[in-house]
Backbone bond lengths (Angstrom), bond angles and torsions (degrees), N, CA, C in turn:
res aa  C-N    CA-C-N  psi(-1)  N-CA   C-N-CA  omega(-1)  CA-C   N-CA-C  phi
1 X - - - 1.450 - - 1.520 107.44 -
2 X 1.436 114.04 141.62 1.612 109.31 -162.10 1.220 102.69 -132.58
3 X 1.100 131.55 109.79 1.789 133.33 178.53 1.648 117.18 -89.60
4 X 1.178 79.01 117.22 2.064 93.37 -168.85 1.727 101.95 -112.32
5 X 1.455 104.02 122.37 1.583 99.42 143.52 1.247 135.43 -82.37
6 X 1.201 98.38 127.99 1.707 104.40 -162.09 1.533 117.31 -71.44
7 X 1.229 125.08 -34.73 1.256 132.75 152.43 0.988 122.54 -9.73
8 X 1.170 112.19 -93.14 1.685 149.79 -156.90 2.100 85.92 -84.57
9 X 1.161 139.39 -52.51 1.363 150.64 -178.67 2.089 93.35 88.21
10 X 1.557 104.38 47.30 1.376 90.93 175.54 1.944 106.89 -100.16
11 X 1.479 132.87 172.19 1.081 109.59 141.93 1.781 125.34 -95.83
12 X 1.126 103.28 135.18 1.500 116.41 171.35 1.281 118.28 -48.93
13 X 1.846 105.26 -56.32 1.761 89.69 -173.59 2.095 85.87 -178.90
14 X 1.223 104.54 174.60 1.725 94.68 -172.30 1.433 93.16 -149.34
15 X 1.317 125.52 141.11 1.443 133.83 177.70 1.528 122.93 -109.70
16 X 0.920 111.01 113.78 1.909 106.39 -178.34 1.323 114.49 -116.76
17 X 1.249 115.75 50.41 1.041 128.03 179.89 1.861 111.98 -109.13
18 X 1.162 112.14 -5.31 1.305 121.37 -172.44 1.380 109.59 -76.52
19 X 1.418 110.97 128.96 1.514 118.56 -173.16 2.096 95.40 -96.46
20 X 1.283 93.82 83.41 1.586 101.60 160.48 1.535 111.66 107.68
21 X 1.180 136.23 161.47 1.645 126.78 -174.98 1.436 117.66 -75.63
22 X 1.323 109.37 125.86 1.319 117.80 161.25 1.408 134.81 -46.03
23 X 1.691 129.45 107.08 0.959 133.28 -168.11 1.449 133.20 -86.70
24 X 1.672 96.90 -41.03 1.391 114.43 162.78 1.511 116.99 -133.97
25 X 1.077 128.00 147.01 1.766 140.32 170.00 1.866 99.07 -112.02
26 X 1.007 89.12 108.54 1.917 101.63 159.59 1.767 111.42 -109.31
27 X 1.039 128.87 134.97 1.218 151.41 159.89 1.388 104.46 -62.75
28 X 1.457 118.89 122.39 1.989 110.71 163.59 1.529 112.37 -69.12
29 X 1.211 154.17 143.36 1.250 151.89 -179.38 0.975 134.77 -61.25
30 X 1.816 92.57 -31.71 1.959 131.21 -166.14 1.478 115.76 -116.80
31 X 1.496 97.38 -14.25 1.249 75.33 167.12 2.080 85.03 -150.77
32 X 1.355 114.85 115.14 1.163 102.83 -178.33 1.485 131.68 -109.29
33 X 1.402 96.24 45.39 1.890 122.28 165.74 1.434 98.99 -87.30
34 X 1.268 123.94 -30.51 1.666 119.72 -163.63 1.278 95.95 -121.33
35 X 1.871 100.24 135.44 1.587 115.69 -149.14 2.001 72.72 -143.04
36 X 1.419 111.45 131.28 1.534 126.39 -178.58 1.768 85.10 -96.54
37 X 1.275 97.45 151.02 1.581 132.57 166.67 1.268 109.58 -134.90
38 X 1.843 102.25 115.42 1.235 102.89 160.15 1.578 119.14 -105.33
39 X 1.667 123.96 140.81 1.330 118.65 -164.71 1.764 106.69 -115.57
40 X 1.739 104.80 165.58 1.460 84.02 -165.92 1.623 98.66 -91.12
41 X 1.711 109.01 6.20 1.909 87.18 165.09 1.586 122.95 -75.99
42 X 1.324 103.85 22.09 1.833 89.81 -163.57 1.488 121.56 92.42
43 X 1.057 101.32 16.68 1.983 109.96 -176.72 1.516 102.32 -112.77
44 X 1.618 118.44 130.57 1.583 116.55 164.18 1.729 82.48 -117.53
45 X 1.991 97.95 141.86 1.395 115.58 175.34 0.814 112.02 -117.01
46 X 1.577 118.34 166.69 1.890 103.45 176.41 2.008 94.88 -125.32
47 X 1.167 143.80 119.90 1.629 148.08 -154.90 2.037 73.07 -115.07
48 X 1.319 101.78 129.72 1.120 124.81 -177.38 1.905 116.07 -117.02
49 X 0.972 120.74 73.26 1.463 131.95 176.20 1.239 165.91 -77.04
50 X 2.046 75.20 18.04 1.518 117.64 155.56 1.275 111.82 -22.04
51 X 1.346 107.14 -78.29 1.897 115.30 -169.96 1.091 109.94 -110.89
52 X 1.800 114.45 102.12 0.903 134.35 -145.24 2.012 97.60 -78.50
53 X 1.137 120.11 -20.76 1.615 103.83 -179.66 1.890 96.64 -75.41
54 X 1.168 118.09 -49.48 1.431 114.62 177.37 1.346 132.16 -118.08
55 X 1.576 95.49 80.58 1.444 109.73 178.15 1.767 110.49 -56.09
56 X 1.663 113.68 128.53 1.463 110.88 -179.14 1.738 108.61 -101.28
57 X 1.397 116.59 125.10 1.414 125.23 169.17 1.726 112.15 -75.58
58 X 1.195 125.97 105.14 1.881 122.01 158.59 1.224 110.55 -97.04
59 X 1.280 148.68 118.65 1.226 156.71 118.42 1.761 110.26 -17.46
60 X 1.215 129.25 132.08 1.605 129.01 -150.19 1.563 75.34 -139.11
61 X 1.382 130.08 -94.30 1.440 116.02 -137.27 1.863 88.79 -117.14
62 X 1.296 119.71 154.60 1.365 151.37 -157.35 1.204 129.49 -115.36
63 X 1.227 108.69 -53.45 1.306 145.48 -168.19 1.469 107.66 -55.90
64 X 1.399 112.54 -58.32 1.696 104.01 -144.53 1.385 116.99 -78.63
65 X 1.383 96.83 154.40 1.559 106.94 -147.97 1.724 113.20 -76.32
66 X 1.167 116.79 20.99 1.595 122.80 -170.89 1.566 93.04 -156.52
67 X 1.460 89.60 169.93 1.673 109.62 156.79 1.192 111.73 -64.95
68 X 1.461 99.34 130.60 1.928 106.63 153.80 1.660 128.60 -52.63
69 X 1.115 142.39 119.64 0.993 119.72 -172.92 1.692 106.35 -115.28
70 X 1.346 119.81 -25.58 0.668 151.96 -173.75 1.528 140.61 -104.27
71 X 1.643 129.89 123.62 1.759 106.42 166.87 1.203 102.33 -154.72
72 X 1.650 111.30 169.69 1.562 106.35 173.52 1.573 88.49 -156.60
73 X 1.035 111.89 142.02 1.629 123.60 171.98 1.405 99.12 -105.98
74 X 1.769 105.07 133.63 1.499 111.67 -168.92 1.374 111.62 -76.38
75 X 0.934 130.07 164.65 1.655 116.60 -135.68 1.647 90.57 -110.73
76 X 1.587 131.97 -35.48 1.247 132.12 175.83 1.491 109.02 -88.52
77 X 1.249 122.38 -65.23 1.501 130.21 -177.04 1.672 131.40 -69.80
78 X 1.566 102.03 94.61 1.366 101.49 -160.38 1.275 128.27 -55.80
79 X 1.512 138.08 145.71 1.503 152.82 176.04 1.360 103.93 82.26
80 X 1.101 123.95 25.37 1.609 100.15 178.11 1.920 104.01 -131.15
81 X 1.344 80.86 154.79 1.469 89.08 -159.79 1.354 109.05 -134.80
82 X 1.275 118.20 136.05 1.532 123.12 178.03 1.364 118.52 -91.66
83 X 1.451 117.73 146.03 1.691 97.28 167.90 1.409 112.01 178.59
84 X 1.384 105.30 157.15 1.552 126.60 -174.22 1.156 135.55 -115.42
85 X 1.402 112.23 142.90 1.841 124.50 -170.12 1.423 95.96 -96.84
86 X 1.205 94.54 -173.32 1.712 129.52 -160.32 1.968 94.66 -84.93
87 X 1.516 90.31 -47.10 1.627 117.64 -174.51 1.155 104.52 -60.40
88 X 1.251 119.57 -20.43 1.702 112.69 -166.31 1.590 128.04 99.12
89 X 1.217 103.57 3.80 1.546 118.61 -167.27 1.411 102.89 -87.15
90 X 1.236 117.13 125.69 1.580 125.00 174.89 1.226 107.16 -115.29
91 X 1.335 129.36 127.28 1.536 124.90 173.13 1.571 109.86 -141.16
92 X 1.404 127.47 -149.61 1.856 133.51 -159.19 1.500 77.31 -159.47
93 X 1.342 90.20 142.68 1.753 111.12 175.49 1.419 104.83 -150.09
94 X 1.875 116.63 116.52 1.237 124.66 -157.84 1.823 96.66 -99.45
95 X 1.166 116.62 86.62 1.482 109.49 170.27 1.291 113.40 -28.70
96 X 1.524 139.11 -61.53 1.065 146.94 -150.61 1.107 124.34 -63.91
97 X 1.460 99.55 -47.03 1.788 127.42 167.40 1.229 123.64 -86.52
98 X 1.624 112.86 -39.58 1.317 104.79 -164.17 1.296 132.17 113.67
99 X 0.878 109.09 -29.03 1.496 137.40 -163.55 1.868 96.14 -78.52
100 X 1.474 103.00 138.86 1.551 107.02 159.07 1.355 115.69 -143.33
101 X 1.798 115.09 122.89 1.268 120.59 176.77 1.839 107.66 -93.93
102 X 1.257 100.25 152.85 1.467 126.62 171.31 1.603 110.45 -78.34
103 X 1.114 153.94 99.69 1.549 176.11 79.90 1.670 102.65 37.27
104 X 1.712 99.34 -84.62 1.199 106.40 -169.18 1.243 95.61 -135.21
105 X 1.556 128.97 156.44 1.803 122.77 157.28 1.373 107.34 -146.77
106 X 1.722 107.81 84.29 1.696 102.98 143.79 1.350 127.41 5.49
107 X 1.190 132.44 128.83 1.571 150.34 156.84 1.291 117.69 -136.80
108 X 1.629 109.93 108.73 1.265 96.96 -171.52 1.531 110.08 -96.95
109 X 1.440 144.18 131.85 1.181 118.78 179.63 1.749 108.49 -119.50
């Protein structure tokens, strides 16, 4: 992942630390240093861009059973994030806590 100012057309700085290709980039609304990555192993990240020489990558949830394809950070209520697989699985992911609820889950039979 390669962070460019667009301005100037320099790059800032590039991370290879990502376990698999990035599918989607969402912007937080509220706070817009923290930019979500969703990956297609099943990883949502949060790239934090506070300090702009060393932007820090955390990996938050693990688990889910598809690619991310999808995200949206709720636009009033901070850290939480919605999001969708390939599978059809829609769920809420509480940065703060930790916690992830199930929404909707596809079954195809």
């Amino acid at each position: 992942l390669c962070i460019y100012d667009l301005p100037s057309s320099t790059l800032i700085n590039s991370l290879v630390s990502i376990p698999g290709s990035v599918n989607v980039i969402q912007a937080c609304p509220l706070q817009t240093s923290c930019i979500a990555l969703g990956v297609d192993t099943g990883n949502i990240g949060v790239l934090d861009l506070s300090l702009s020489n060393s932007p820090s990558l955390s990996f938050l949830w693990q688990s889910i059973p598809a690619d991310v394809c999808h995200l949206a950070w709720h636009p009033i209520r901070e850290g939480r994030i919605a999001y969708s697989t390939r599978l059809g699985h829609i769920a809420l992911y509480d940065t703060l806590t930790g916690r992830s609820r199930v929404v909707y889950d596809c079954k195809y039979t």
